[in-house]
N, C-alpha and C positions, 0 to 999 in steps of 0.2 A: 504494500500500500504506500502511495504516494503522501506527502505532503503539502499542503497548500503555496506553499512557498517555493516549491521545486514546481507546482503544477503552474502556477505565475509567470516563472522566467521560465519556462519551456513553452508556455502559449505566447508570450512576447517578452524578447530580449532584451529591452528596452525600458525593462521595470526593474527595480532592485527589491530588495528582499523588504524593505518598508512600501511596497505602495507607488513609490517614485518614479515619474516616466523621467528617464533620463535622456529620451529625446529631445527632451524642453533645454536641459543643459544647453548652455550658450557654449559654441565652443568657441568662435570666434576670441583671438588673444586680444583684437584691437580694444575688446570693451576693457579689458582690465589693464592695457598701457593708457586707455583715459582717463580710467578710473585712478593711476595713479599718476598719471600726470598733472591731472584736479588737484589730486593732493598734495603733490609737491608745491604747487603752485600756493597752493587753500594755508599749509605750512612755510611756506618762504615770506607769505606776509607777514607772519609776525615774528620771525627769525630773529633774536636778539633782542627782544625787548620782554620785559620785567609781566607777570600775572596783572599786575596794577596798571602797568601801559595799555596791555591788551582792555582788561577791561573800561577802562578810562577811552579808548577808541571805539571798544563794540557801544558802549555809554551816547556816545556823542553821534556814534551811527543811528542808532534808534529812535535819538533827538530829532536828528534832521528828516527820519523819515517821517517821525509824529508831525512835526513842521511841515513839510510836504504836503501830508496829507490831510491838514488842517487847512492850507491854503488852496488845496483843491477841492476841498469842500466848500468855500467862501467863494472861489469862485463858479460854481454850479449854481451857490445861491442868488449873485449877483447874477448872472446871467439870467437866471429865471425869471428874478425881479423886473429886469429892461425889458425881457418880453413882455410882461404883465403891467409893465407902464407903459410900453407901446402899444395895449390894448385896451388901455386906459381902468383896467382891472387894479393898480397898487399906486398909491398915494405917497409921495416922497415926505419923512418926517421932516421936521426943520434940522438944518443942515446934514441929512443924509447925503451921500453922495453915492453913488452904484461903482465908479469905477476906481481902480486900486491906483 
């Protein structure tokens, strides 16, 4: 009598002894020289500089993209607003101004 796991990879060679098609296996080597190429790269930024650098940079990255995306929200809103005052739909408070 057979066992299930001998009857698996004898009906397709292509599975291992867990379940696994290893056809799916990437064999391709170029993913893993970009994968570490990434890396080299992703590591050579912060090459030489102190826990406290790095975090004081990642700090100030995350600033600027809050910033960003605070000022591209402002203007969605502004933009809105000029529509709806060129449609006479939004009333300008005293000294608003729509554009930045």
């Amino acid at each position: 009598m057979t066992s299930n796991n001998e009857k698996m990879t004898s009906n397709n060679e292509n599975i291992d002894e867990f379940g696994r098609d290893l056809s799916l296996k990437p064999t391709n080597q170029s993913l893993n020289s970009k994968a570490a190429s990434e890396f080299c790269t992703y590591v050579s930024r912060f090459k030489g500089m102190s826990w406290a650098d790095i975090d004081d940079m990642v700090e100030e990255e995350e600033e600027q993209a809050r910033i960003n995306a605070e000022r591209e929200e402002l203007r969605k809103i502004l933009a809105e607003r000029k529509e709806l005052l060129k449609k006479g739909l939004y009333d300008l408070e005293e000294g608003e101004e729509l554009d930045l």
